[in-house]
C-alpha positions as CSV (number, residue, x, y, z in Angstrom):
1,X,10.4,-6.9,-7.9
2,X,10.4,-4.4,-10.4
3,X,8.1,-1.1,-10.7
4,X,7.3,-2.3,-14.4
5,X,6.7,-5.8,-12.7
6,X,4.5,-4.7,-10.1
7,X,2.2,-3.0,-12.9
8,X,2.2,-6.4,-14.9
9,X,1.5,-8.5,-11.9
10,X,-1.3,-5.9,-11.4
11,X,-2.8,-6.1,-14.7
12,X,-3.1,-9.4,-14.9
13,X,-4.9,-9.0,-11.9
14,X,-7.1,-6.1,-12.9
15,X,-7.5,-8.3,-16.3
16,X,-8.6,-11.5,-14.4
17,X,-11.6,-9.5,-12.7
18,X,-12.7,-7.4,-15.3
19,X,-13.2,-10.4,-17.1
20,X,-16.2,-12.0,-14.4
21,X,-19.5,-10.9,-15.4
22,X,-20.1,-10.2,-12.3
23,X,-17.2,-7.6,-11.8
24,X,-18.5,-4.4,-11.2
25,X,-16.1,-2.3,-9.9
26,X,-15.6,0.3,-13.0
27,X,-15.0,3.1,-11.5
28,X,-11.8,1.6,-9.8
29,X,-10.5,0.0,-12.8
30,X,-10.8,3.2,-14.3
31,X,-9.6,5.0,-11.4
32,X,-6.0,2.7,-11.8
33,X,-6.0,3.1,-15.4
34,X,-5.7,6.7,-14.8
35,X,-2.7,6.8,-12.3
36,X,-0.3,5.9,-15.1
37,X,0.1,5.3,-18.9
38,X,1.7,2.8,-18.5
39,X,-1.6,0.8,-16.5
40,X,-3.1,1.0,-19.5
41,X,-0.2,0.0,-22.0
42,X,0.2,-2.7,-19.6
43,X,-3.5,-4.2,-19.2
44,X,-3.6,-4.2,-23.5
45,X,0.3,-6.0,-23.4
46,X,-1.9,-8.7,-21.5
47,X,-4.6,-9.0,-23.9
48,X,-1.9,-9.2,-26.7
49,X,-0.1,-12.0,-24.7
50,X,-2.9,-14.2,-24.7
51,X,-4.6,-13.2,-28.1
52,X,-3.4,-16.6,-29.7
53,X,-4.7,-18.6,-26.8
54,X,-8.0,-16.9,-26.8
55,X,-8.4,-17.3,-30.6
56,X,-8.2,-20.8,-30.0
57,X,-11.4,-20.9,-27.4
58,X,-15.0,-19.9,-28.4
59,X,-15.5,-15.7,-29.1
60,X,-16.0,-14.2,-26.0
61,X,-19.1,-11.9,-26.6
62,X,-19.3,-9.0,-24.4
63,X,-22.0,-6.0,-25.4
64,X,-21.6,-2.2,-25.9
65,X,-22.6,-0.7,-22.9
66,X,-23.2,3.1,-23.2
67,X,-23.0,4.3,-19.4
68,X,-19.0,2.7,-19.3
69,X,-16.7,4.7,-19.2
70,X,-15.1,5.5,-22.3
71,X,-12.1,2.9,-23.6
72,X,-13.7,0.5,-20.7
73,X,-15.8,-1.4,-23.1
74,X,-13.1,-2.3,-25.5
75,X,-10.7,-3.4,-22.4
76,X,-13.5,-5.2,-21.0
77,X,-13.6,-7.6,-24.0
78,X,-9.7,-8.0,-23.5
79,X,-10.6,-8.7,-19.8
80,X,-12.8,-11.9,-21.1
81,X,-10.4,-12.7,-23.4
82,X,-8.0,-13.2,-21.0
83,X,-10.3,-14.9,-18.5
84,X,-11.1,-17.2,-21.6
85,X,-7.9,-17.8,-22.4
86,X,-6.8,-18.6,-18.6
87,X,-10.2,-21.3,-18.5
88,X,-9.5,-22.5,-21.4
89,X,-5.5,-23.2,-21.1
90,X,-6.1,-24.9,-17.6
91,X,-8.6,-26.9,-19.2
92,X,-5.4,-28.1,-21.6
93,X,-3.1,-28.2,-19.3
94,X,-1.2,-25.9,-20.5
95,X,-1.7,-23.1,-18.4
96,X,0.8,-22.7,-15.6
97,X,-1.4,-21.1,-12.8
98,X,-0.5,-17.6,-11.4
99,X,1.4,-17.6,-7.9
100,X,-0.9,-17.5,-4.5
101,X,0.6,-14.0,-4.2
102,X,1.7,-10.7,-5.8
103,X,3.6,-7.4,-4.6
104,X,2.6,-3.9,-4.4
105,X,5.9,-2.0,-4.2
106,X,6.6,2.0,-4.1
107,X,9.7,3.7,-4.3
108,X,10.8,6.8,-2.2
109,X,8.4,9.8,-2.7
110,X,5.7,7.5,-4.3
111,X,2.5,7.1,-3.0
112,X,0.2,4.0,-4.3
113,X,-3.4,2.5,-3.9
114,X,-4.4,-0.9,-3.7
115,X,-8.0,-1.7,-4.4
116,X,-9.3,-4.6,-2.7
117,X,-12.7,-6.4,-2.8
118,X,-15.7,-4.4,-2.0
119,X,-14.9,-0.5,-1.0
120,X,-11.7,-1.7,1.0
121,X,-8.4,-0.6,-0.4
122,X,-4.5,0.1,0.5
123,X,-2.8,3.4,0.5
124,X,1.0,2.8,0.5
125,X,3.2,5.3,1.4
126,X,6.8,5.6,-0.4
127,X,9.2,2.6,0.1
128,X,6.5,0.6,1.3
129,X,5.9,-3.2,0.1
130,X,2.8,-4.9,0.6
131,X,2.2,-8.8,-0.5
132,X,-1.3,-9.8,-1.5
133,X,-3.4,-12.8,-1.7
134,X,-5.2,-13.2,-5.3
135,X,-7.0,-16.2,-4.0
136,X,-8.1,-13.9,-0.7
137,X,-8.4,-10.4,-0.4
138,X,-8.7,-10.4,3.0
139,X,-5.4,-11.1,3.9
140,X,-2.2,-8.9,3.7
141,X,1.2,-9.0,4.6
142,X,3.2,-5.6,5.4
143,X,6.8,-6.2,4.5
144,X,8.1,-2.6,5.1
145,X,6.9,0.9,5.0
146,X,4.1,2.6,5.8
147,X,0.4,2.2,4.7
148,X,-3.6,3.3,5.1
149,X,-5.8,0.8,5.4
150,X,-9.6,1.5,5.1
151,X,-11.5,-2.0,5.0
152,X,-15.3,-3.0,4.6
153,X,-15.9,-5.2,7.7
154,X,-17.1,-9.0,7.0
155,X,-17.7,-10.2,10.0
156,X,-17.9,-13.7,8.4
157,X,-13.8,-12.8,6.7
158,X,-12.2,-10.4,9.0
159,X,-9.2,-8.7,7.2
160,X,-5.9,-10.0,8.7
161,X,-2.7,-8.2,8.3
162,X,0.7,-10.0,9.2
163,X,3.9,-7.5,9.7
164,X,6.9,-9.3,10.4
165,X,6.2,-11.5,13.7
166,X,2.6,-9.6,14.7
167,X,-0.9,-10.2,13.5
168,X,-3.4,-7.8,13.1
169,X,-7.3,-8.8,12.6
170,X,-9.8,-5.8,11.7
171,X,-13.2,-5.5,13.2
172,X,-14.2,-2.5,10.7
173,X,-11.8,-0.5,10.6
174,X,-9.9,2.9,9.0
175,X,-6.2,2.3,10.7
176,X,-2.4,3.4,9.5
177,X,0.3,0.8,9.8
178,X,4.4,1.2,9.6
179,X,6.4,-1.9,9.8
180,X,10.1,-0.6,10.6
181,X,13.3,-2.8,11.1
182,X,13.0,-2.0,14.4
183,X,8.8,-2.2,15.8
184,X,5.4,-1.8,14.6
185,X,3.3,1.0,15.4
186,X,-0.6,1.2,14.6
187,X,-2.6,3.4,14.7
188,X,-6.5,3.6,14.7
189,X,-8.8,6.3,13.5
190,X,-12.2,4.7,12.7
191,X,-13.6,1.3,14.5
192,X,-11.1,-1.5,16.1
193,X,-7.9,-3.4,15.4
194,X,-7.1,-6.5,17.4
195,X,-3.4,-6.9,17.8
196,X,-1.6,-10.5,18.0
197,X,-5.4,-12.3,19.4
198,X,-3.0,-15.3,19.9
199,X,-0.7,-13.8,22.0
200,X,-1.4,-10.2,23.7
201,X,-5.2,-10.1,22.3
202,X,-5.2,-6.3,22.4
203,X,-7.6,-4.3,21.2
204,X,-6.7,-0.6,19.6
205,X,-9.7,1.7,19.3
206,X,-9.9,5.1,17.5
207,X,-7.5,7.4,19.1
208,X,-4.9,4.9,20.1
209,X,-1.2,4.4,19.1
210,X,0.1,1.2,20.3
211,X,4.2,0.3,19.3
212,X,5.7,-2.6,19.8
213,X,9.2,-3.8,19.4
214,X,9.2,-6.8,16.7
215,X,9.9,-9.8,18.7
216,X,8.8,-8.7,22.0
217,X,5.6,-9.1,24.0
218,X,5.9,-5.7,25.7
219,X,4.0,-2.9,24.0
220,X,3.1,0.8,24.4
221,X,-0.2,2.4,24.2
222,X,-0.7,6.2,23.6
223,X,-3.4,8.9,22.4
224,X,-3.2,10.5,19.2
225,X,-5.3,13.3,17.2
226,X,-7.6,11.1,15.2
227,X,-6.7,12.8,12.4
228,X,-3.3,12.2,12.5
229,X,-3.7,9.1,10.8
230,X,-3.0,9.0,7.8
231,X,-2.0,12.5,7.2
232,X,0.8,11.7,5.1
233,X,-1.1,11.4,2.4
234,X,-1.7,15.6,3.0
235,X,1.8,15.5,2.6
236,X,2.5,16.5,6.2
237,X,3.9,14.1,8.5
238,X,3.8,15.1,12.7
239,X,6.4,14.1,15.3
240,X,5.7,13.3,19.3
241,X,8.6,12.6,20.6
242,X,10.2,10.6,17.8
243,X,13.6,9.6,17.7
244,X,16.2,11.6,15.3
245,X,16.8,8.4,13.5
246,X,13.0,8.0,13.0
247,X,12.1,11.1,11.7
248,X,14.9,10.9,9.1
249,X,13.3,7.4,7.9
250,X,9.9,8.9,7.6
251,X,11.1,12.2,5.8
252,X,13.1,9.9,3.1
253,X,10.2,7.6,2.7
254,X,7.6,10.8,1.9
255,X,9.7,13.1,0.4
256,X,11.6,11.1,-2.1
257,X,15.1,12.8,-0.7
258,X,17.4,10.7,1.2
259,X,18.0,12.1,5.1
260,X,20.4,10.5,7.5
261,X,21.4,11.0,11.1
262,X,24.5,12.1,13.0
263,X,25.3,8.8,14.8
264,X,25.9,11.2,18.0
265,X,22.2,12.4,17.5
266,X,20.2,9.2,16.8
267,X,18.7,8.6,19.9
268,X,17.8,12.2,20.5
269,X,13.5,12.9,20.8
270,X,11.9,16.0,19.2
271,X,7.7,16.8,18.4
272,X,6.7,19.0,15.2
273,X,4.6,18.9,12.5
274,X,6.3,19.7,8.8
275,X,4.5,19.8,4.9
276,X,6.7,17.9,2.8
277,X,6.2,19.6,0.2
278,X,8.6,22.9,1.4
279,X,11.6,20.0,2.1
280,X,11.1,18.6,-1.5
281,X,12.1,22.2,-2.6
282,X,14.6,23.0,0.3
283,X,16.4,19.8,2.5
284,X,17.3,22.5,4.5
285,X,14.3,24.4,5.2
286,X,13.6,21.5,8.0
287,X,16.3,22.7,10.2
288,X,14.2,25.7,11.9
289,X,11.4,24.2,11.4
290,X,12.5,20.8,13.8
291,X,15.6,22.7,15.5
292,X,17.9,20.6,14.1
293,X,21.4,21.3,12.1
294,X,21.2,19.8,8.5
295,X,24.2,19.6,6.4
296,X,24.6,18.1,3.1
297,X,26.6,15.1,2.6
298,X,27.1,14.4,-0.9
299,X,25.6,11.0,-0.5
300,X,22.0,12.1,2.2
301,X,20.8,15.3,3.6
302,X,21.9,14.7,7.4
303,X,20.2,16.3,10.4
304,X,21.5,16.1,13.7
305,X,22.3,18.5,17.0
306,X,22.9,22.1,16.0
């Protein structure tokens, strides 16, 4: 799916909500609206899209409100016309419904966030892709990359996250995710994540790292600096004993700039801390700051032995 997609599919959503009377999440919508020109050129394009079908169906009436923010009122009425439009169609026939699901993708260097129901949201990280439920905001499915999740618990709908073959169920939680080709690794700052309750039934507490090779029922618990979750979103990204190969994936995703390994240095382990910033300006300045050799490629930025 396309970036320009990805913003339709999500102002369709934003669209559809905005429309409930009982929607009240302003400061959100105005929060997405703000991200990117082209969120709001996009939400409008919806109202546009439908404005035939929702001239068909009775006026949708929505007042002034005075304490919204500005350009909210007159996107709210677009919201209900859409909404309208949508009842009204279906009530034809002639609407073909929306898929179940929509995608949330970021590119290298990008950073994203999702707002969910209630004060639970998404924070991808670059050349991440997330799949969401419209139906049920409570469940998630990590494709790739690497994402924040901060979630409201429901102990009546707890929030379940699939990642390639594992399951993760919140119990109220603040907890970072990355979904590799290779294993899953979460990690928990606030409250508790339950990992595969069909299979290991593990529970990961604030402090705790657990990795876990996709397909296997082995896993690996370790301690880590609460505040190391999520840090990315600091722009700085920290290392305990991470493979070469690993770090190179991480420092493409964040920075934007494509790194690759030596094939003879893949495997090698290394700890450190690094802003991204300073490698956005110089590739090479990670070198000293990692001990590794970094040469440029033509095609990636490639760090290996010295």
């Amino acid at each position: 799916m396309t970036l320009d997609e990805t913003i339709r599919d999500q102002a369709v959503a934003w669209a559809v909500r905005t429309g409930d009377p009982s929607f009240d999440d302003w400061e959100g919508f105005t929060c997405w609206l703000e991200q990117d020109p082209a969120h709001a050129r996009a939400y409008d394009e919806i109202g546009i899209a439908v404005a035939g079908a929702a001239d068909a169906l009775p006026a949708v009436a929505v007042p002034q409100n005075d304490d919204e923010p500005a350009g909210v009122s007159r996107r709210r009425w677009l919201g209900g016309a859409v909404a309208a439009a949508i009842a009204g169609l279906a009530a034809y026939g002639a609407w073909q419904a929306m898929p179940g699901t929509y995608t949330v993708e970021t590119a290298p260097g990008e950073m994203q966030i999702v707002e969910l129901d209630g004060q639970s949201r998404i924070e991808l990280a670059g050349g991440t892709r997330v799949v969401l439920d419209r139906n049920d905001p409570r469940r998630a499915s990590l494709e790739r990359g690497l994402a924040l999740f901060t979630i409201e618990h429901d102990p009546a709908a707890p929030f379940t996250l699939a990642a390639g073959e594992d399951t993760l169920v919140d119990i109220g939680t603040v907890f970072e995710v990355k979904n590799t080709p290779g294993e899953l690794t979460l990690s928990v700052s606030e409250g508790a994540v339950v990992f595969n309750p069909d299979r290991q039934n593990i529970e990961v507490t604030p402090g705790q790292k657990l990795t876990s090779a996709h397909g296997s029922e082995q896993y690996q618990l370790a301690a880590l600096r609460e505040s190391q979750v999520g840090e990315w979103r600091e722009g700085r990204l920290t290392f305990d004993e991470a493979r070469l190969e690993d770090v190179a994936a991480d420092l493409s995703r964040l920075s934007g700039i494509e790194f690759s390994v030596s094939a003879r240095s893949a495997e090698r382990r290394l700890s450190g801390s690094v802003m991204i910033e300073p490698v956005r300006r110089d590739p090479r300045s990670i070198g000293p700051l990692l001990g590794v050799g970094v040469r440029d490629t033509g095609a990636s930025w490639e760090i290996g032995t010295q």
